[in-house]
C-alpha positions in Angstrom: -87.4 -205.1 -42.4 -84.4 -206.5 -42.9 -83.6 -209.1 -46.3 -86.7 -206.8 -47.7 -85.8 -204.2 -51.0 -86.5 -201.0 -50.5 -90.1 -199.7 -51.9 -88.2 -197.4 -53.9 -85.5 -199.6 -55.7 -88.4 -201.8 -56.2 -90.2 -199.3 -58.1 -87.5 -198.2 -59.7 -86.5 -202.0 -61.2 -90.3 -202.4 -62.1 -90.4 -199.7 -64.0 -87.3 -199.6 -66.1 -88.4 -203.7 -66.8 -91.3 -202.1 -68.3 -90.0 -199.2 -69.8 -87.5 -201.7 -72.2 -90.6 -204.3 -72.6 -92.8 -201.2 -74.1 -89.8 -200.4 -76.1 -89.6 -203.6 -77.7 -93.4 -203.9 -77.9 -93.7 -200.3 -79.5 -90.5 -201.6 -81.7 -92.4 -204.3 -82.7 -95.6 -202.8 -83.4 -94.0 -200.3 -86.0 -92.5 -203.6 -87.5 -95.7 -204.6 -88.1 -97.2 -201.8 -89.6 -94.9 -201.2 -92.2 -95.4 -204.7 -92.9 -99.2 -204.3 -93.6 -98.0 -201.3 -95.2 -95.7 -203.4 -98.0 -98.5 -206.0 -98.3 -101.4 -203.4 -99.1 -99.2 -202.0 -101.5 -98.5 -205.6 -103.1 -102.2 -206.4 -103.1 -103.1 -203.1 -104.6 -100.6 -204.4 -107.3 -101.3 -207.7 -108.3 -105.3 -206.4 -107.9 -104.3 -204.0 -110.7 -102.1 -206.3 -112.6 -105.2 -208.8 -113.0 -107.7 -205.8 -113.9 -105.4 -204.6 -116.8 -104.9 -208.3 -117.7 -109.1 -209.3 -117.6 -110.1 -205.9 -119.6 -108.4 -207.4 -122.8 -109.0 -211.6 -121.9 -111.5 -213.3 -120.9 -111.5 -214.8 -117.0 -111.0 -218.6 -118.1 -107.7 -217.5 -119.9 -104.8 -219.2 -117.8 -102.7 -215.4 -117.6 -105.6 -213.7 -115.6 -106.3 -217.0 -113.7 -102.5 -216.8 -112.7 -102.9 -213.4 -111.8 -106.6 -213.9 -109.8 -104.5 -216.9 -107.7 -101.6 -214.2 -106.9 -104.4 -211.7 -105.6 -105.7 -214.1 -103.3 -102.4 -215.2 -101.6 -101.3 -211.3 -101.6 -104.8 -210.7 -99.9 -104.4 -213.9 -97.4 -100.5 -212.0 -96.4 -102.3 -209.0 -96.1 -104.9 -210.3 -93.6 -102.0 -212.6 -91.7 -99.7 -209.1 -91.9 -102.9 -207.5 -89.9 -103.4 -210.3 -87.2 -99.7 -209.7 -86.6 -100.2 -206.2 -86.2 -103.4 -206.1 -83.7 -101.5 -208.8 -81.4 -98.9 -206.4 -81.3 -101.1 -203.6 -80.7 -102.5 -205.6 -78.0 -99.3 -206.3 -76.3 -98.3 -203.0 -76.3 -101.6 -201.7 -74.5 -101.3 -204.4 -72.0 -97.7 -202.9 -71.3 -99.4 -199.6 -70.9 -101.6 -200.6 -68.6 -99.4 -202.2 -66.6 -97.1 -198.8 -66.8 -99.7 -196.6 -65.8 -100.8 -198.5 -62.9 -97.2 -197.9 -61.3 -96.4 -194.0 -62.6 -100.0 -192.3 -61.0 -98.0 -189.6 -59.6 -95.5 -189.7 -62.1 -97.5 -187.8 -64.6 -96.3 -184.4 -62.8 -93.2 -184.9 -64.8 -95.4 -183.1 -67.2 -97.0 -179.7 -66.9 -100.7 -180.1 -66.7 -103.1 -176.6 -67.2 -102.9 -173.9 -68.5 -99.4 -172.9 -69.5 -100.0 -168.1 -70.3 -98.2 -165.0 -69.7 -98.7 -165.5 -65.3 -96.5 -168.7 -65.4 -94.1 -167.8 -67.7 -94.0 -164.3 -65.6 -93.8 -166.5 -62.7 -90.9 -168.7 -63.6 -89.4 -165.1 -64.5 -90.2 -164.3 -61.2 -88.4 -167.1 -59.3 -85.1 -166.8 -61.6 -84.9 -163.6 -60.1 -84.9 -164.9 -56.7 -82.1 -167.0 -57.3 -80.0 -164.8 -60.0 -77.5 -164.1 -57.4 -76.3 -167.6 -55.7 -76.5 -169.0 -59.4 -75.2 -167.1 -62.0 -76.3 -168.6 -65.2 -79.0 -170.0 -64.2 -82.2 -170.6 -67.1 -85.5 -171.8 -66.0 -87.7 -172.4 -69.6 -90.4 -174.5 -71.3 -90.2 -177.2 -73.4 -93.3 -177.9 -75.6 -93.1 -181.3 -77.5 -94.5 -182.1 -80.3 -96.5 -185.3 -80.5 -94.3 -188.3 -82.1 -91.3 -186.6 -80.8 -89.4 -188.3 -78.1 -86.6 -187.5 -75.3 -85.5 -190.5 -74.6 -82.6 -189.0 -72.3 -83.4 -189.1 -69.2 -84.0 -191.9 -66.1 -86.3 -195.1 -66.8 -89.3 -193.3 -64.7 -88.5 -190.3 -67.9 -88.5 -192.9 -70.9 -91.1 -194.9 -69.3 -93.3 -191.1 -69.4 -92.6 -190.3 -73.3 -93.1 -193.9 -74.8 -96.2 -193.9 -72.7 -97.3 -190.3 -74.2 -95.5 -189.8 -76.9 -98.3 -189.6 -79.0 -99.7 -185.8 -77.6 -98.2 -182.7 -77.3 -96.2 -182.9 -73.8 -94.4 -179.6 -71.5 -92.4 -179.5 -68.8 -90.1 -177.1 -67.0 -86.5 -177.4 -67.2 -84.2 -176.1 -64.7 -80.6 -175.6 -65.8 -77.2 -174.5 -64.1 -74.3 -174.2 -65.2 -71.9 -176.8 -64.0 -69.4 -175.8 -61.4 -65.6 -175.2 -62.9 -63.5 -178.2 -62.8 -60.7 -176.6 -60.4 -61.7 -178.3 -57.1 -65.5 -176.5 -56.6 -67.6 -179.0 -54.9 -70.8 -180.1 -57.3 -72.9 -181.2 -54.0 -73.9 -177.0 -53.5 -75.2 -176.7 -56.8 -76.9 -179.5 -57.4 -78.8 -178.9 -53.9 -79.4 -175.5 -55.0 -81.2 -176.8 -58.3 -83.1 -178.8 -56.7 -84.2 -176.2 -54.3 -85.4 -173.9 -57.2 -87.0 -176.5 -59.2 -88.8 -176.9 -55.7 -89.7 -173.5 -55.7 -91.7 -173.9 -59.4 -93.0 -177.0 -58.1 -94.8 -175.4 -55.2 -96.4 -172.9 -57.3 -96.9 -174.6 -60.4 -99.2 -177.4 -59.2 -96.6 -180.1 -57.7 -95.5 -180.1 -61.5 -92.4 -181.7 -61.5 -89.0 -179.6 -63.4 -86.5 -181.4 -65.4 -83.0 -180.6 -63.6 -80.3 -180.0 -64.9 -76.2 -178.9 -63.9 -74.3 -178.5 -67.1 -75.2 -181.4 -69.3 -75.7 -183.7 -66.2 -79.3 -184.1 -65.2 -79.9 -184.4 -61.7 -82.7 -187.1 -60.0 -85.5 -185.0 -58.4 -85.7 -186.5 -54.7 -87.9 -184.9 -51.9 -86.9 -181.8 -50.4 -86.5 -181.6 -46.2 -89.8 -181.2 -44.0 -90.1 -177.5 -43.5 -88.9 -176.1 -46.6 -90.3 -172.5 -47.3 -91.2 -170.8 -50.7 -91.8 -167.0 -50.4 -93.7 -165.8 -53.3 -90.7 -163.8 -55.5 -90.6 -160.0 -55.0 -92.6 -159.4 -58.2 -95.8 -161.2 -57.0 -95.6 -159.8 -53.1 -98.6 -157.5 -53.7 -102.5 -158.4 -53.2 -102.5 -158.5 -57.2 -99.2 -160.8 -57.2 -100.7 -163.6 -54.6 -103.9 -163.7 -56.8 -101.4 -164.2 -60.2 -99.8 -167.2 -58.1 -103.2 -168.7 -56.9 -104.4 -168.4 -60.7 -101.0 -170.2 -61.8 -101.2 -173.3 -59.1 -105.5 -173.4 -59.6 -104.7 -173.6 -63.1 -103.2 -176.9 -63.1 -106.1 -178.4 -61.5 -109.3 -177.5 -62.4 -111.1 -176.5 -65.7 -111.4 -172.4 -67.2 -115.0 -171.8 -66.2 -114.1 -173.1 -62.2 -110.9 -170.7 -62.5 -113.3 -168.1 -63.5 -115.8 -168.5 -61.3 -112.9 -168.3 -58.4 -111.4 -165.3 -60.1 -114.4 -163.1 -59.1 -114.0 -163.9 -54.9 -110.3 -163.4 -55.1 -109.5 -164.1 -51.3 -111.5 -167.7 -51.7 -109.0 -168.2 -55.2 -106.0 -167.7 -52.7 -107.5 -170.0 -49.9 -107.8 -172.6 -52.9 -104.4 -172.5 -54.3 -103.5 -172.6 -50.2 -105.0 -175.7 -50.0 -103.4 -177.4 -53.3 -100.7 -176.7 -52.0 -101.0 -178.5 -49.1 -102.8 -181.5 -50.7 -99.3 -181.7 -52.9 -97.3 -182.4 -49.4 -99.4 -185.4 -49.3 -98.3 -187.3 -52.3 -101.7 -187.3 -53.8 -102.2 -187.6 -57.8 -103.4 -184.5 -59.7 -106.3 -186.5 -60.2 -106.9 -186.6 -56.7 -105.9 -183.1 -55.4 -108.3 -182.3 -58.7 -111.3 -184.1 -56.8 -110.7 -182.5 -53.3 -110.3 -179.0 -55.0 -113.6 -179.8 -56.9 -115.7 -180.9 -53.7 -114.4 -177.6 -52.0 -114.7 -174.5 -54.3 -118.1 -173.5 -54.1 -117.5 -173.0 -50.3 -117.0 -169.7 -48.4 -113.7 -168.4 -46.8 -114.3 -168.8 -43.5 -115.4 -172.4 -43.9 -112.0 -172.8 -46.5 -110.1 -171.8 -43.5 -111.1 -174.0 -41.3 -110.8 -176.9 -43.6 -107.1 -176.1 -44.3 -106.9 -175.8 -40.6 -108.2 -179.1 -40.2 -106.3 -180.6 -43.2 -102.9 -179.2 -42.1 -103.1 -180.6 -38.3 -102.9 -184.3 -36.6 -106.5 -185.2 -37.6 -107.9 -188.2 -37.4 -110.5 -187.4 -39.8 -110.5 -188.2 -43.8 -110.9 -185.7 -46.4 -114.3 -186.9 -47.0 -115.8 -186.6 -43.6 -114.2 -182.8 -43.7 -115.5 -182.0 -46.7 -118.7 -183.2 -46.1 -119.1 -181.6 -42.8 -118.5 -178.4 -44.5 -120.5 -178.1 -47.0 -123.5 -179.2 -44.9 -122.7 -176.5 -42.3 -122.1 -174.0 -45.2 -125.4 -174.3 -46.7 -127.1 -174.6 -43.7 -125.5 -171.5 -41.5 -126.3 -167.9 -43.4 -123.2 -166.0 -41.7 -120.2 -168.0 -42.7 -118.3 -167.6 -39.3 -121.0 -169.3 -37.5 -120.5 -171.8 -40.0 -117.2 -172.4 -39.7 -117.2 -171.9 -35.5 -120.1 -174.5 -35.9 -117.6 -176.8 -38.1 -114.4 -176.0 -35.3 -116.9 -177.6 -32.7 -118.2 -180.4 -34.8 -114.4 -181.4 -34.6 -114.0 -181.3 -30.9 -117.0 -182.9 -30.4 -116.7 -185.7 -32.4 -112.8 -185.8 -30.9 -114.5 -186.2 -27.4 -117.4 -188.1 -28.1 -116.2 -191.1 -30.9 -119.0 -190.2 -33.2 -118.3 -189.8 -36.6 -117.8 -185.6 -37.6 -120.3 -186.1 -40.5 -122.9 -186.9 -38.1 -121.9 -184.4 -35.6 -122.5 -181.8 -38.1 -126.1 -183.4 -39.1 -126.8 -183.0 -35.0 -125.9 -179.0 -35.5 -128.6 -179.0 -38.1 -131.2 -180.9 -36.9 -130.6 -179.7 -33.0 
């Protein structure tokens, strides 16, 4: 509508407000605790002072009742020096909060999961693909320690380390080197970039790379509809596809589900399939987490047919999918008759109105 900001500059002035209010917050928080710091230690002082001072005088002497009246007015700056402090805790977790209710999806900036020998293999992998067109190009991890902050990037980037600073963080970075300064255009290679930082995205769990041409870094933006990302020429084999469905499951669910899906390898590629497709969809890891969750104890046939059903014009939410399958799954022995029996539900409850859940209910109970 017209006279109306655009979501995304909206978004992008919100959070850069509240990326410099948690700086000063977090600013003014370490104020404070060096200030309860200095006044613990002048407390401890004078509370020492008076103890020498009372071993060799008696209490009603007028030196230790000097020193007895400087202990209680270090102790009453001590206790004011704390009330400062938790207010300014409290302002900085209210500025968190408030943070963390507009980044959801922003947390891919960081690489979730497992991080072993198959991803780094993997981003090997993809620098292969594009060795060629981009000479130079490095594609690495970054591990950061917890305390230690980048504070280099976009507001959306700050806004990310002040919030989580305090753990161990990794991302992928993505660097090229910048075009020479004789007239070659920078638009190719920074389109290129972002097309391999795409590439590690799709595998690696929607995780998000840091970009980079020379020293510049370059905003990650949303690659055209239709983009395709073959799987690189060292993981073409049946052995290769599992490597890159273990890589993308990783960064969603937990070792002993990984496991588990390890042991029916075609049902561990139908998975990562279908994270894949739930990243299109500007879903949370949270949330693809959840779907993945409600879906891997099913069988191929049936996790066919609900990426069939996911990746079409459906009218249906991810709920009343999943719940249709799983109750023709357990209910149906052979697993295509479950899944022809799910395909029907569908057109059915397309012709007739009625919700698909209870569709699939009539194919039990009928």
């Amino acid at each position: 509508m017209r006279g109306q900001p655009h979501r995304g500059s909206w978004m992008s002035s919100t959070v850069e407000t509240l990326e410099k209010e948690l700086a000063a917050a977090q600013e003014e928080r370490e104020s404070e605790e060096r200030a309860v710091i200095r006044a613990q230690n002048a407390h401890e002082a004078a509370c020492s002072e008076r103890d020498d001072a009372w071993s060799g005088l008696s209490s009603a002497d007028p030196e230790v009742e000097h020193l007895t009246a400087l202990v209680y007015e270090r102790r009453r700056k001590l206790y004011e020096a704390i009330d400062r402090l938790k207010a300014a805790e409290g302002r900085e977790r209210r500025v968190k909060s408030r943070l963390m209710y507009v980044l959801p999806a922003e947390r891919r900036r960081y690489l979730s999961g497992m991080v072993d020998r198959e991803f780094e293999e993997l981003l090997l992998g993809i620098e292969s693909v594009y060795r060629e067109r981009a000479p130079g190009l490095s594609i690495g991890i970054v591990h950061a320690r917890p305390g230690d902050l980048d504070l280099s990037g976009d507001p959306t980037w700050r806004a990310l380390e002040r919030l989580y600073g305090g753990s161990a963080r990794r991302w992928v970075e993505v660097r090229l080197p910048a075009p020479p300064e004789d007239g070659a255009s920078r638009q190719p290679v920074e389109t290129l970039a972002l097309r391999i930082s795409a590439h590690v995205s799709y595998y690696a769990g929607g995780h998000t790379p840091r970009t980079y041409v020379g020293q510049e870094e370059i905003p990650s933006r949303s690659m055209p509809a239709g983009q395709e990302f073959p799987p690189p020429s060292s993981h073409t084999s049946e052995a290769g596809i599992e490597a890159l469905a273990r890589v993308t499951v990783h960064r969603y669910l937990d070792e002993g589900s990984v496991l588990r899906l390890c042991k029916r390898g075609a049902v561990l590629v139908q998975v990562a399939e279908l994270a894949r497709l739930y990243q299109t969809m500007s879903l949370t890891v949270d949330e693809v987490r959840w779907r993945l969750e409600q879906l891997v104890s099913l069988r191929l046939e049936i996790l066919r047919a609900v990426y069939d059903l996911t990746g079409t014009s459906r009218r249906f939410s991810f709920y009343e999918i999943a719940r249709s399958a799983r109750l023709l799954d357990a209910h149906f022995p052979d697993p295509e008759v479950a899944s022809e029996a799910l395909s029907r539900s569908v057109e059915r409850a397309l012709d007739s109105g009625v919700p698909l859940v209870d569709v699939a209910y009539m194919y039990i109970t009928g």
